[in-house]
C-alpha positions as CSV (number, residue, x, y, z in Angstrom):
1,X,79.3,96.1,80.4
2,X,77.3,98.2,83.4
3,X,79.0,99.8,86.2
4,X,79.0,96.9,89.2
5,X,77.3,97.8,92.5
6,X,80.0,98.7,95.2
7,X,80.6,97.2,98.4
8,X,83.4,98.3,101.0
9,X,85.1,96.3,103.5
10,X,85.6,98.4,105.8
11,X,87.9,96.3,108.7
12,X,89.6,97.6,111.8
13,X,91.0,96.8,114.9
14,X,92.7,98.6,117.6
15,X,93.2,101.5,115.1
16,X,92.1,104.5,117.6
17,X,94.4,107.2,116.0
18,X,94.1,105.7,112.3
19,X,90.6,105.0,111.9
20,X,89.1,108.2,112.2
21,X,90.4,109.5,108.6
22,X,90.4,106.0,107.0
23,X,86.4,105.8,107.7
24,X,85.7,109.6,106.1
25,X,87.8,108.6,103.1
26,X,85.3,105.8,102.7
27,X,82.4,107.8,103.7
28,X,83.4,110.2,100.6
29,X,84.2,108.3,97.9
30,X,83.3,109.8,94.6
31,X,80.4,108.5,91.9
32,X,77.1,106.5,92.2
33,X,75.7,105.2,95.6
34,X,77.4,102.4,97.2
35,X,77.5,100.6,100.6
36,X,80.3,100.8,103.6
37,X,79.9,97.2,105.9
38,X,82.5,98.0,108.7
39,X,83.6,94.9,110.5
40,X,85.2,96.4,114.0
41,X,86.8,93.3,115.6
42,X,86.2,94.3,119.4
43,X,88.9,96.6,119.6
44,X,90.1,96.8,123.6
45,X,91.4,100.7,122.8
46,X,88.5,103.5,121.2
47,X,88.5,102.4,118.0
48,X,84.8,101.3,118.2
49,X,84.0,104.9,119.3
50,X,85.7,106.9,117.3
51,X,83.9,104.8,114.3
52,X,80.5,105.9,116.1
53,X,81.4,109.4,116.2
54,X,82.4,109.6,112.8
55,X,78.9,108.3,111.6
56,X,77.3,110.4,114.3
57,X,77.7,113.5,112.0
58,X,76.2,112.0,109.0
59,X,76.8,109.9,106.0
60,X,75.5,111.0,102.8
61,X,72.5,109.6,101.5
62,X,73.9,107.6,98.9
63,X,76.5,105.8,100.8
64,X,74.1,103.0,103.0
65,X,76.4,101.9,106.4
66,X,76.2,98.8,108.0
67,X,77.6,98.0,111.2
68,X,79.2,94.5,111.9
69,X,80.3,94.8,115.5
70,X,82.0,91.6,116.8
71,X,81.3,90.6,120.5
72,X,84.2,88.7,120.4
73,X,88.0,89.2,118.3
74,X,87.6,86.9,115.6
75,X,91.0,87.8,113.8
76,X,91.5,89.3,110.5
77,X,90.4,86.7,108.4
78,X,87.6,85.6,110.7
79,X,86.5,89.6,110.5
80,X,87.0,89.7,106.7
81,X,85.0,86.5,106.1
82,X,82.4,88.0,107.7
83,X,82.8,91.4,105.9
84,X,82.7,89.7,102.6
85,X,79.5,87.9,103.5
86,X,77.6,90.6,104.5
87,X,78.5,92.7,101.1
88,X,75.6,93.0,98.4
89,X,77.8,94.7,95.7
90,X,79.0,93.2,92.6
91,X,82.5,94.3,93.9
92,X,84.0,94.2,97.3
93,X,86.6,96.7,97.7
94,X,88.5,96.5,101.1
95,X,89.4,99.2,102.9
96,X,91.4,98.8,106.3
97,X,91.4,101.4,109.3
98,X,94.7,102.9,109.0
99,X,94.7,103.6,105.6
100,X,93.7,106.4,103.3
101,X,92.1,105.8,99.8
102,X,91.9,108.4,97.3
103,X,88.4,110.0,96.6
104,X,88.5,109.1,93.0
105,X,89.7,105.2,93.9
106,X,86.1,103.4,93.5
107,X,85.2,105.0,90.4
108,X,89.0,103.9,88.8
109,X,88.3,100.6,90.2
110,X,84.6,100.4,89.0
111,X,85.7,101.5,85.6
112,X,88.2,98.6,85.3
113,X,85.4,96.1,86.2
114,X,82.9,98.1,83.4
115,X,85.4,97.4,80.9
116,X,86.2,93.9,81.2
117,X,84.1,91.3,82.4
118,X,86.8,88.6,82.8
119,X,88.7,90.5,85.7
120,X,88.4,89.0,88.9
121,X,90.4,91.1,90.7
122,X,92.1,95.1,90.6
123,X,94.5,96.0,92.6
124,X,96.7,99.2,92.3
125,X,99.6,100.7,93.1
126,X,100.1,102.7,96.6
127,X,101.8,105.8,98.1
128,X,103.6,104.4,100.9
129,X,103.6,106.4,104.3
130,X,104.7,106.4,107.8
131,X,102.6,107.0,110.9
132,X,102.2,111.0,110.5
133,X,101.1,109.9,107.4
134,X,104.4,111.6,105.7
135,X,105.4,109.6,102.2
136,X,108.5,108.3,102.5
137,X,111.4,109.4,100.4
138,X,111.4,105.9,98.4
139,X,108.1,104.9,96.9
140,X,107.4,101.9,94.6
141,X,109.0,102.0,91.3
142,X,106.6,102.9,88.4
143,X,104.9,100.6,87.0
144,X,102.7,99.6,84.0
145,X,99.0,99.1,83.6
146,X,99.0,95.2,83.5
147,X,96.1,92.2,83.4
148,X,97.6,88.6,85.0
149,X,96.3,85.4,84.2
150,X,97.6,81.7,84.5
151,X,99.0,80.8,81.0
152,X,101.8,77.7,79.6
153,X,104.2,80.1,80.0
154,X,103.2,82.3,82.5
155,X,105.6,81.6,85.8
156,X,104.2,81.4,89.6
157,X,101.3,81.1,91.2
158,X,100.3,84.2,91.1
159,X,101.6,84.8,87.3
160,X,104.0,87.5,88.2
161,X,100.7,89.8,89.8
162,X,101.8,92.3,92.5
163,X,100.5,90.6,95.6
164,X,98.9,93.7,98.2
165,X,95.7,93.1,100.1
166,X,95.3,96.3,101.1
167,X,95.1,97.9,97.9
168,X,92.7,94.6,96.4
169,X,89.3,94.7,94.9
170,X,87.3,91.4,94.4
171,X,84.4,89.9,92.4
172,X,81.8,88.9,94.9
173,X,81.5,86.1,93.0
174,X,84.7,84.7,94.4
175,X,83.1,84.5,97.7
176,X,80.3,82.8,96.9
177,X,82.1,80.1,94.4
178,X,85.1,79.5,97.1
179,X,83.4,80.2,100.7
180,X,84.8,81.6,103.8
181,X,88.7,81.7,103.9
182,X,89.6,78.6,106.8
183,X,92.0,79.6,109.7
184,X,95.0,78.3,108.1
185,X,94.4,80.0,104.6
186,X,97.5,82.2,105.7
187,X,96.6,85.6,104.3
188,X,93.8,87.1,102.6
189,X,95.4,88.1,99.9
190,X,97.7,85.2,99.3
191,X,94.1,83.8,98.9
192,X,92.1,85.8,97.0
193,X,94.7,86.6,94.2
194,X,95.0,82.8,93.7
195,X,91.1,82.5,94.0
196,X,90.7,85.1,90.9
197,X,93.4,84.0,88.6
198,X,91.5,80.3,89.2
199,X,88.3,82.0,87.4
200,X,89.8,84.7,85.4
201,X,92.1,86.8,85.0
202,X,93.5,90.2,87.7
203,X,94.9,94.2,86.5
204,X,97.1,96.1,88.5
205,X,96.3,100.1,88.3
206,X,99.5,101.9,88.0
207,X,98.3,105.0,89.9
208,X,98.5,105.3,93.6
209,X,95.0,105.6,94.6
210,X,95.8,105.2,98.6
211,X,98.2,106.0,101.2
212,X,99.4,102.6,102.7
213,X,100.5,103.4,106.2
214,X,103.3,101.8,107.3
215,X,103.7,101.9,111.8
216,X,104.3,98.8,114.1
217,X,101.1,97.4,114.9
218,X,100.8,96.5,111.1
219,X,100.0,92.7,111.3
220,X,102.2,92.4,107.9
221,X,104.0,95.3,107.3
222,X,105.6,97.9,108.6
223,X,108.8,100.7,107.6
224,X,112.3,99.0,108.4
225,X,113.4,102.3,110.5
226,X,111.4,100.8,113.1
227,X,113.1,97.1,113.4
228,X,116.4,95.5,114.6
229,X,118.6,94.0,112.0
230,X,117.5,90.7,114.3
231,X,114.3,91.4,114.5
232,X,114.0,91.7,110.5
233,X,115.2,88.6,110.4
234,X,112.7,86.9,112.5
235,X,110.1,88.6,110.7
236,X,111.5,87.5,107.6
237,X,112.0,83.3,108.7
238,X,108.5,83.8,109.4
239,X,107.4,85.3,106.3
240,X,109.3,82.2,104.6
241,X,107.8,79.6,106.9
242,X,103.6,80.8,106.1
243,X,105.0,81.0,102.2
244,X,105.4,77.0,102.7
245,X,102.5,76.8,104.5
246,X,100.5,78.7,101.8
247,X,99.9,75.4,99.3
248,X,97.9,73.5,101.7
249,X,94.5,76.5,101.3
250,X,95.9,76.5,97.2
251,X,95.5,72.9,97.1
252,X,91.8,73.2,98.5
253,X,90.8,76.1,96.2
254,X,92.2,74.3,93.2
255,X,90.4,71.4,94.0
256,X,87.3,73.8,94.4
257,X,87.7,74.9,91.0
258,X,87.9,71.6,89.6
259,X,84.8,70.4,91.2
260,X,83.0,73.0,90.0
261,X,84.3,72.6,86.0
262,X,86.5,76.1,86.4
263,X,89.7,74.4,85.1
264,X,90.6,71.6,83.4
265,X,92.9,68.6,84.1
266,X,95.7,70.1,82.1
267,X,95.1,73.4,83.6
268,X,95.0,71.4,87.5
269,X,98.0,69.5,86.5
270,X,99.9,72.6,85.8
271,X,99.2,74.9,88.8
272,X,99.8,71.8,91.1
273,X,103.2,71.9,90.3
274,X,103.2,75.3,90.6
275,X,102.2,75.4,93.7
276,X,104.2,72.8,95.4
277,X,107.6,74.3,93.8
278,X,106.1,77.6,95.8
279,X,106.1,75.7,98.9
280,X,109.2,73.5,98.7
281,X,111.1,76.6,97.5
282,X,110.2,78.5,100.2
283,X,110.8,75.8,102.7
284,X,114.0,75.2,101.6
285,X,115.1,78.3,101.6
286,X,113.8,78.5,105.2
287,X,116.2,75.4,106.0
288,X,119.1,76.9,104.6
289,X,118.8,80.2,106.1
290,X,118.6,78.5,109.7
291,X,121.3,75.8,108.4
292,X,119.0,73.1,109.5
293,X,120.4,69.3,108.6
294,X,121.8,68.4,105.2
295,X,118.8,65.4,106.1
296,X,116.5,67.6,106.0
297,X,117.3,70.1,103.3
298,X,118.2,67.4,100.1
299,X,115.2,65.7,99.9
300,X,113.4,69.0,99.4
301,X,116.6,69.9,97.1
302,X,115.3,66.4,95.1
303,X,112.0,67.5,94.8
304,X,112.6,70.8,93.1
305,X,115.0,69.2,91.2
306,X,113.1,66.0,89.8
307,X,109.5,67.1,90.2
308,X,109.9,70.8,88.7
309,X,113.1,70.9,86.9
310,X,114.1,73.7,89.2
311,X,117.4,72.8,88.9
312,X,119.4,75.8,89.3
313,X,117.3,76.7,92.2
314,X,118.2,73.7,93.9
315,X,121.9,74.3,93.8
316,X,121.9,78.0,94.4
317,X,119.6,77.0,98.0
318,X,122.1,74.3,98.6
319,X,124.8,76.9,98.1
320,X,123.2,79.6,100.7
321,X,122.8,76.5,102.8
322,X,126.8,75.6,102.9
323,X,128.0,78.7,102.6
324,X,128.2,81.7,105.8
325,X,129.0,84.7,102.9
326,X,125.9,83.4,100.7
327,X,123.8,84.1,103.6
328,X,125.6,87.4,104.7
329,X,124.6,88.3,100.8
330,X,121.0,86.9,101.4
331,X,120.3,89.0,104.9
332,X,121.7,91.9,102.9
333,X,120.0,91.9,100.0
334,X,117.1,91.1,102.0
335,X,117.7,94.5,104.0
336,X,118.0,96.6,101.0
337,X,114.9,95.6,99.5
338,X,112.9,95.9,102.1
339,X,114.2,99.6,103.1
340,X,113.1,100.6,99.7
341,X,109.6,98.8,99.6
C-alpha cells in the first residue's frame, strides 16, 4: 500500500512559553511533503504571536501551512473539529502546543499506515516531561508493538488499547464517516479510539516518538508534584464522573456505524454492553468513593451484576462503598499510580 498524504493538527491555546518549540518540531518533520493546519483558539496571552514569528522565518517548501485563527475560543474539541476538517491528508496526526514530537515521528507513523490498510488509528508510546522539559525519573513501562481490535473475547471498549490523545494519529476517513465530535463527546480521544476500533482495527508504537509535557495548565494531565493529596482527589471524582458520562457519544457512534452497515447486530449487541458496563462501572465507583446512598449505589450494583455478569465487580464496589480502609486502599493506590504515570 502507498505512503498516505500527511496532515497535522496543529492545536494550541494559551501556550506562550510552549508553543514556540512544539510548532518548529512540526515545521521539521522528516520525509515527503506534508501539510501543518494550526488551529490557535484565540489565546488571551502571545501564543498567536509567537506562532507568527515562528512562520515569519520560513517554512520549508515542502511543508504547506495553513492558518485557522479563531475569532472567538471555541474549546478544544470545538478547535479540533475544526482542525480535522480543514485537513486534506490521508492521515491526521495531531500535534498540540506544548509538546515535542520527534523528527522521525511522521515517517514511523506513515510507515505503520503503508503497511496495513486496516489500521484506523497509531498511537505511540511517550517520553514524559515536566515544564523545563526535564524527563522525569519514572517513564512508562516498556511496552510491546501491539494492533487492537474489538473481538468475542477481547475485554473493554477500547480492547485493552493504550488510550493518549496526544500521541494519536487518525484515518481521515473517520472524520468524514462520524462527523464533528458534539460538545458532550467528553474527550477527543475517548472518541476517536472508539471511532477507529468501530471501522478497524488501532497499533500502539512502542517507541517514544514525543516529549509529553506534563505542567498545570494541562486540561487533562499534569505531574502529581504539583497537586494536593485533596486536590488529586477531586481531579480524580471528576475523571470518574466524564468516564460515566462517556457512553452517551459511544452510543451515538455505534449507532453511526450501524447505519452505515460498519457492524453487525451481533457485533452492536456486544459493544452495547460493553459500553454500558463502562459507564455503570465507573459510576458506581464514583458513588462509592463519595459514600453516596445504599439507594443509589444497588441498583447500579444490579445492573453490573444481571445485565453483564460483572459479578465480582459488583461486590468489590459495594465493599469500597461500606468500607473506610477499602477506600484509604483505593486513594492510595490511586496516588501511586499516578506518581509513576
Amino acid at each position: 500500500m502507498a505512503s498516505p498524504r500527511l496532515s497535522i493538527a496543529f492545536v494550541a491555546y494559551n501556550q506562550e512559553r510552549f508553543v514556540e518549540a512544539a510548532l518548529l518540531a512540526a515545521l521539521n518533520q522528516e520525509g515527503p511533503g506534508y501539510e501543518v493546519v494550526i488551529g490557535e483558539d484565540a489565546s488571551t496571552d502571545g501564543t498567536r504571536a509567537r506562532i507568527e514569528a515562528v512562520l515569519a522565518r520560513g517554512v520549508r517548501p515542502h511543508v504547506e501551512v495553513v492558518r485557522l485563527y479563531h475569532d472567538r475560543n471555541l474549546g478544544l474539541l470545538g478547535n479540533l473539529n475544526a482542525v480535522f476538517e480543514r485537513c486534506r491528508g490521508d492521515v491526521i496526526v495531531c500535534m498540540a502546543g506544548d509538546d515535542i514530537s520527534y523528527p522521525d515521528r511522521l515517517v514511523k507513523i506513515a510507515a505503520a499506515y503503508a503497511a496495513d490498510e486496516a489500521l484506523m488509528l497509531v498511537t505511540t508510546e511517550v517520553r514524559n516531561v515536566d515544564e523545563q522539559g526535564r524527563p522525569f525519573p519514572d517513564q512508562p513501562r516498556p511496552a510491546r508493538d501491539r494492533v487492537f481490535g474489538h473481538g468475542l473475547m477481547t475485554k473493554g471498549v477500547f480492547a485493552g488499547a493504550p488510550v493518549a490523545g496526544a500521541a494519536a494519529s487518525y484515518r481521515k476517513e473517520l472524520v468524514t464517516f462520524f462527523g464533528p465530535m458534539p460538545p458532550d463527546a467528553g474527550g477527543d480521544d475517548v472518541c476517536y479510539f472508539f471511532r477507529a476500533l468501530l471501522l478497524g482495527q488501532a497499533r500502539f508504537l512502542p517507541e517514544p516518538l514525543m516529549d509529553y509535557r506534563q505542567h498545570a495548565a494541562n486540561l487533562f494531565n499534569y505531574a502529581i508534584g504539583g497537586m494536593s493529596e485533596d486536590e488529586f482527589r477531586k481531579r480524580d471524582l471528576r475523571h470518574l464522573a466524564a468516564h460515566a458520562a462517556f457512553p452517551v457519544q459511544w452510543k451515538r457512534d455505534l449507532e453511526c456505524a450501524r447505519r452505515g452497515g460498519r457492524i453487525g447486530p451481533f457485533r452492536h449487541w456486544l459493544l452495547s454492553g460493553r459500553i454500558g458496563q463502562h459507564g455503570r462501572r465507573a459510576l458506581l465507583t464514583k458513588h462509592a468513593m463519595e459514600t453516596r446512598p445504599w439507594a443509589e449505589c444497588l441498583p447500579l450494583a444490579a445492573a453490573l451484576c444481571w445485565r453483564h455478569g460483572d459479578f465480582i465487580k459488583a461486590i468489590k464496589l459495594l465493599w469500597l462503598r461500606g468500607s473506610p480502609a477499602a477506600r484509604k486502599r483505593y486513594w492510595a493506590r490511586a496516588w501511586a499510580r499516578r506518581a509513576a504515570a
